[in-house]
DOKOL-830047 format. One line per 10 residues: their letters; for each residue x negated, y, z negated of C-alpha. Coordinates in pm, whole numbers, plus 32768, in hexadecimal, padded with zeros to 4 digits. Example, Ala and Ser with C-alpha at 12.3 -4.5 7.8 and 13.67 -1.06 7.14 Angstrom:
# DOKOL-830047
AS) 7B32 7E3E 7CF4; 7AA9 7F96 7D36
# end
This chain:
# DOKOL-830047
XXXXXXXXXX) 8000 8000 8000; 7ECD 80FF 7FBB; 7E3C 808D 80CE; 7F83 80E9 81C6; 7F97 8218 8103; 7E49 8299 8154; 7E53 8240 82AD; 7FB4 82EF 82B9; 7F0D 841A 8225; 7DD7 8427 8319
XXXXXXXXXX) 7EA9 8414 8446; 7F7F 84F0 83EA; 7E5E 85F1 83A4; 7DCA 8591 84DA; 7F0C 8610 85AA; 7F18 8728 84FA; 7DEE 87BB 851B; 7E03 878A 86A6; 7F52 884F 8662; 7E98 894F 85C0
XXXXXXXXXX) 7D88 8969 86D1; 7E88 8930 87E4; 7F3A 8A70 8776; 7DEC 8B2D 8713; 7D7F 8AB3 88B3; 7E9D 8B5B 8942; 7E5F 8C98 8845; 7D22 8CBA 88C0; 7D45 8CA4 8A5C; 7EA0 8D4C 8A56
XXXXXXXXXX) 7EF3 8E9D 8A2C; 804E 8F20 899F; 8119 9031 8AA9; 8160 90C1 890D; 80C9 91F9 88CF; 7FE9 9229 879A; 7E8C 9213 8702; 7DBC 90BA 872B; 7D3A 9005 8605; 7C1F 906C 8568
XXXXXXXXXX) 7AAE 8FEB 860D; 7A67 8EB9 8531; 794E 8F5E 8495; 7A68 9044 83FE; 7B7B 8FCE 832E; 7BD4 8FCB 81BA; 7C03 8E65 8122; 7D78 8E82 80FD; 7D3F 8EF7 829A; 7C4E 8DD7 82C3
XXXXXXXXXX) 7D6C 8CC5 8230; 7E78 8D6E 82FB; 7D8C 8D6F 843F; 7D53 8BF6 83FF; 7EEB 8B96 83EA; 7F50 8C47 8502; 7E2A 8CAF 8617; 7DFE 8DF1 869F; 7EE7 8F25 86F0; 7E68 8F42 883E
XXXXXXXXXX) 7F15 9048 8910; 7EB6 9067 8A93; 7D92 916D 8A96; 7DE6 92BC 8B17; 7D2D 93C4 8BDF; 7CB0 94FE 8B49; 7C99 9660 8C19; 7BF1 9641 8D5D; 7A7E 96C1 8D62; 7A2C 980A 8D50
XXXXXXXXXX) 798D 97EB 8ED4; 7A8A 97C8 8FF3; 7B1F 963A 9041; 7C16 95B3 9134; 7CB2 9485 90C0; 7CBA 9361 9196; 7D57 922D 91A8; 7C67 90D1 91BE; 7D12 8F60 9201; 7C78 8E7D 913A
XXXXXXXXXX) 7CF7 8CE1 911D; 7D58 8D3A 8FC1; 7E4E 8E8A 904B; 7E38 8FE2 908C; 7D0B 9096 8FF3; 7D1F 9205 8F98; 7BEA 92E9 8FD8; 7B4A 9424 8FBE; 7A4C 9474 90C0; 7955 95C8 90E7
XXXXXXXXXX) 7854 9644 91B7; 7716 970F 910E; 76FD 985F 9132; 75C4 981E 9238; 7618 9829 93AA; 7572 96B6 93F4; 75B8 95B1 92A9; 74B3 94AE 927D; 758A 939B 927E; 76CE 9316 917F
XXXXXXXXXX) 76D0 92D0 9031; 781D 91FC 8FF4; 787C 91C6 8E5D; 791D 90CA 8D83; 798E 90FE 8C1C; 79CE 9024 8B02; 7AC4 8F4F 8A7D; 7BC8 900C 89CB; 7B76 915F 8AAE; 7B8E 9214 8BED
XXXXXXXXXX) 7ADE 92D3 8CFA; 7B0D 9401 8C71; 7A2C 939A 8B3A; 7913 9394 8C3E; 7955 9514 8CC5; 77E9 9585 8C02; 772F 9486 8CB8; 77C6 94C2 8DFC; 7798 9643 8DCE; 760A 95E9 8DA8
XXXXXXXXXX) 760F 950B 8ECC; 76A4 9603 8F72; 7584 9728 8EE7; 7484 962B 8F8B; 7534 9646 90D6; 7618 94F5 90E9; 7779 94B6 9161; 7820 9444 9040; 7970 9335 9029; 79FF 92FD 8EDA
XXXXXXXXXX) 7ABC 91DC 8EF0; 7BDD 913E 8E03; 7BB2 8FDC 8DE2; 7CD3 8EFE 8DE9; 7DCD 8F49 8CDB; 7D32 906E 8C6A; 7D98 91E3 8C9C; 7E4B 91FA 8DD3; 7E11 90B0 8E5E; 7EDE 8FAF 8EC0
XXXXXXXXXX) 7F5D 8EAD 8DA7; 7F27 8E7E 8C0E; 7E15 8D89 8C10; 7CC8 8D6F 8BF1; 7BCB 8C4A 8C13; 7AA9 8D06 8B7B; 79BF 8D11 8C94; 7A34 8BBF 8D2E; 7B43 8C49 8E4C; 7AA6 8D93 8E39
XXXXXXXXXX) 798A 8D29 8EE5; 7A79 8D40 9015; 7ACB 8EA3 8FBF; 7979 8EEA 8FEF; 796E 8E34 9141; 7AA9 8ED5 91C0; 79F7 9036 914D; 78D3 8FCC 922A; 7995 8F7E 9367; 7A45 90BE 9351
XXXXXXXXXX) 7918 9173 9334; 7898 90EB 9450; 79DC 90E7 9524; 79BF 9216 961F; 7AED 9222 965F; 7BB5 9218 952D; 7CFB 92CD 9588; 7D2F 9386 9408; 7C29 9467 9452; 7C8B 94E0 95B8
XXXXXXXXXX) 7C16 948D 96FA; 7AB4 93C4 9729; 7A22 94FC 979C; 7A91 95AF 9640; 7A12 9491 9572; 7901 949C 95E3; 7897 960C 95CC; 78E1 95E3 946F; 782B 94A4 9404; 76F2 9571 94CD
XXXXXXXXXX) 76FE 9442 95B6; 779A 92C5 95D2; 7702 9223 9455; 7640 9121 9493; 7615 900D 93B6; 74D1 9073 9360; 7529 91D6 92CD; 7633 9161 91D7; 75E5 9186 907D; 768F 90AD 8F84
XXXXXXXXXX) 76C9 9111 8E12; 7754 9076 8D10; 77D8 9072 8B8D; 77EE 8F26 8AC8; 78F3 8E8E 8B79; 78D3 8F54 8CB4; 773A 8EED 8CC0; 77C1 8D5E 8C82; 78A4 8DA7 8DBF; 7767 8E10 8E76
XXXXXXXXXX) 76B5 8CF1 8E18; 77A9 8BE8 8E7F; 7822 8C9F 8FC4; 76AE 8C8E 9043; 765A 8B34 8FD3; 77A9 8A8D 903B; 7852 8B8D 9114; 773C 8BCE 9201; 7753 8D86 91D9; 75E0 8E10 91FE
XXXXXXXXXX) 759D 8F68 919A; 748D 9016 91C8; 742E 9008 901B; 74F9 8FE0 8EE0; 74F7 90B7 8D9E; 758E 8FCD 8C80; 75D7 902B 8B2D; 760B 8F59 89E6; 76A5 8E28 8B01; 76DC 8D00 8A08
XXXXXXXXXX) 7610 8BB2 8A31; 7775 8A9E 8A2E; 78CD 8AB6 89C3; 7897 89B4 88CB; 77AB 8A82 8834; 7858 8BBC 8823; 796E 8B1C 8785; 78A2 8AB1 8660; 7809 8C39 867A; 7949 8C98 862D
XXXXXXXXXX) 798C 8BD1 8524; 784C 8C17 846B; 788A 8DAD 8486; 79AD 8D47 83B5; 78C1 8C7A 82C4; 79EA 8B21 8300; 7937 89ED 8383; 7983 89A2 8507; 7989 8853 84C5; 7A75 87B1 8587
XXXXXXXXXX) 7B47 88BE 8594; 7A44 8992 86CB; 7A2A 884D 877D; 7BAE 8821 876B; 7BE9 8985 87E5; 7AF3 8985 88F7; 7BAA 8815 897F; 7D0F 8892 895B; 7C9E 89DA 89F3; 7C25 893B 8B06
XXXXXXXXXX) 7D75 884F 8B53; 7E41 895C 8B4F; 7D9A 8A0E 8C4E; 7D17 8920 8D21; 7BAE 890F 8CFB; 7ABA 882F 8C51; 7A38 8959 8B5D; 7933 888E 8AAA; 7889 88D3 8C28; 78B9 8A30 8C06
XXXXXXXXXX) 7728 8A67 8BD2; 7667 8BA2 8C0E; 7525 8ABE 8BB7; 7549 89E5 8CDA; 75D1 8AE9 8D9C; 7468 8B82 8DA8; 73D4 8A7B 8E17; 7468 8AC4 8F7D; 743A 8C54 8F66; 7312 8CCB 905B
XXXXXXXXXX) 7391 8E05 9048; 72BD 8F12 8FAE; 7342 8F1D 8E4B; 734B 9017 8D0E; 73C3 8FAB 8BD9; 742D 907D 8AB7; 745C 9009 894C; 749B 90B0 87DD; 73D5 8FEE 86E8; 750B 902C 8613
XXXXXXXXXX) 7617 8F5A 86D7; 76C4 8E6E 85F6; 7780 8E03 8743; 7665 8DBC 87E7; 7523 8CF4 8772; 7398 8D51 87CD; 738E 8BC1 8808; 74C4 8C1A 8932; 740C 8D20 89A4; 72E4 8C9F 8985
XXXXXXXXXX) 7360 8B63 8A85; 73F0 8C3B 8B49; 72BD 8CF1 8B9C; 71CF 8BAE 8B98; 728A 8B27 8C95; 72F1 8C57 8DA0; 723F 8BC2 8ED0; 71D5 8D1D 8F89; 7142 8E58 8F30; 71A5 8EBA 8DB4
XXXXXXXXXX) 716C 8F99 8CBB; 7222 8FBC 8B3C; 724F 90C7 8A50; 72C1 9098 88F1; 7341 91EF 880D; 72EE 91B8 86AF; 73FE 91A2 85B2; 7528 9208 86DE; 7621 90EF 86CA; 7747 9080 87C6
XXXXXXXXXX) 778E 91FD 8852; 7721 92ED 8942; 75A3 9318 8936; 758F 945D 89C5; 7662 94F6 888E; 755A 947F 87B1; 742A 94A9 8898; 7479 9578 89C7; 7318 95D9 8A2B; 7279 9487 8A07
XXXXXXXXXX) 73DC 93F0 8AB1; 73AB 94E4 8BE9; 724B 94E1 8BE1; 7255 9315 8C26; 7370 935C 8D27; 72C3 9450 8DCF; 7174 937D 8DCB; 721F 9251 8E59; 72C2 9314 8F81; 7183 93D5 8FD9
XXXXXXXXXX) 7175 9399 915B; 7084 9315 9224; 6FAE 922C 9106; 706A 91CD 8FC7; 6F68 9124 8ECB; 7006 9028 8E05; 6F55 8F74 8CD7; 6F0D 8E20 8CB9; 6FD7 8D47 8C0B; 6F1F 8D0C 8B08
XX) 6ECF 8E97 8A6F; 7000 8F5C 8A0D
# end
């Protein structure tokens, strides 16, 4: 009898934490149409927040826009697999740009969190596209993969770029005055944020886009392991609860997520590469990024900002963040350490 009573007990604990993580899964990848403030960051709550946080996931409203940038856009329309993408999309104030810079935000954001970047892109004399990712801002849909189907967001962005004759921003002969010329592959620019620099990653290594060099900041190593970041910031073990989260998450959007990894992805990325990191990111580990940079297969070069966790760098640091960007871009030669010095 104490024997059918404790296996009673552990199966019924058993389906209810995969209830738990089921409903925690579909927190996390889908975004309410309610308005309202998300959850606090993990690193953030209170312990009566904490317990509450635990019982019933995350308030997780669809991420809104901000104003547009103080520099002129024309917002354009990109089709991507996953729907219609919304975009923002300038010219520099030069008469010739050097080429395209084309950005991707974080989980939980939008494009217009990325309007001080773009402005310095556009200082340096690049084309700039902000670009919504699927589910966020004024994109298509409520759901988000976290880098796995936004990796075809950032294909789609690269086909428009290069698409001469793209109808949303007049006649071929308009487009291409503005763009300074048809964009080649070559000139395009990719930039990403966490989630956005994950969506790189995988939409080089899998989806075949090749830019001309990447800027990635604070991209996570696996979703297994940024699960069990998240459940550390909150000082609760991950185990099983991350690994149950990351599987369920994965069902109920149709991809294997334990695959979703940034480490492996780097192993295919020949592109010339800079990655950023805050030695203070409790979402992301020096042993990621350390992996991450090991194995990027081209021309690299890292940065890490001492004591900055998972945020902007340039708030914290905006000489030394403008001073690497501007490094990296330099034309003609950029010198790019070896993997081994930092």
């Amino acid at each position: 009898m104490k024997r059918r009573l404790t296996i009673f007990l552990l199966i019924n604990g058993f389906v209810a934490m995969n209830a738990v993580a089921f409903f925690h899964a579909w927190r996390f990848t889908h975004f309410s149409n309610e308005p309202g403030l998300h959850s606090p960051n993990p690193e953030q709550p209170k312990p009566s927040q904490k317990l509450w946080l635990l019982l019933t996931g995350i308030r997780n409203p669809k991420p809104q826009n901000g104003p547009k940038p103080s520099f002129p856009v024309e917002t354009v329309s990109i089709a991507s697999p996953n729907g219609a993408l919304e975009a923002w999309y300038a010219r520099p104030d030069s008469a010739r740009a050097r080429g395209t810079v084309a950005l991707f935000h974080g989980y939980t954001s939008s494009k217009s969190h990325l309007t001080h970047e773009a402005g310095y892109f556009r200082r340096l004399g690049y084309n700039v596209l902000l670009v919504d990712q699927t589910g966020n801002g004024n994109s298509t849909g409520f759901q988000t993969t976290v880098g796995y189907r936004e990796a075809d967001d950032v294909a789609a962005a690269m086909r428009w770029l290069q698409d001469s004759t793209n109808v949303s921003l007049g006649s071929p002969s308009s487009r291409e005055r503005r763009l300074g010329g048809k964009v080649r592959e070559g000139e395009v620019i990719l930039y990403g944020v966490s989630m956005g620099a994950v969506a790189i990653l995988r939409a080089e290594a899998e989806l075949g886009v090749r830019p001309s060099a990447n800027i990635l900041e604070c991209p996570y190593g696996n979703m297994r392991q940024t699960a069990y970041n998240r459940f550390e910031s909150m000082h609760v073990p991950g185990f099983p609860m991350a690994d149950l989260l990351v599987f369920w998450g994965g069902v109920q959007n149709g991809f294997w997520a334990y695959g979703l990894n940034a480490e492996h992805y780097a192993t295919q990325i020949h592109t010339p590469t800079l990655l950023l990191w805050g030695t203070a990111d409790p979402r992301v580990t020096r042993a990621e990024t350390d992996a991450i940079f090991t194995h990027l297969a081209g021309p690299k070069a890292r940065h890490d900002f001492p004591g900055v966790g998972h945020e902007p760098y340039w708030k914290r640091y905006p000489a030394d963040w403008e001073r690497q960007v501007r490094g990296f871009l330099r034309p003609i030669s950029l010198q790019f350490i070896s993997p081994g010095r930092r």
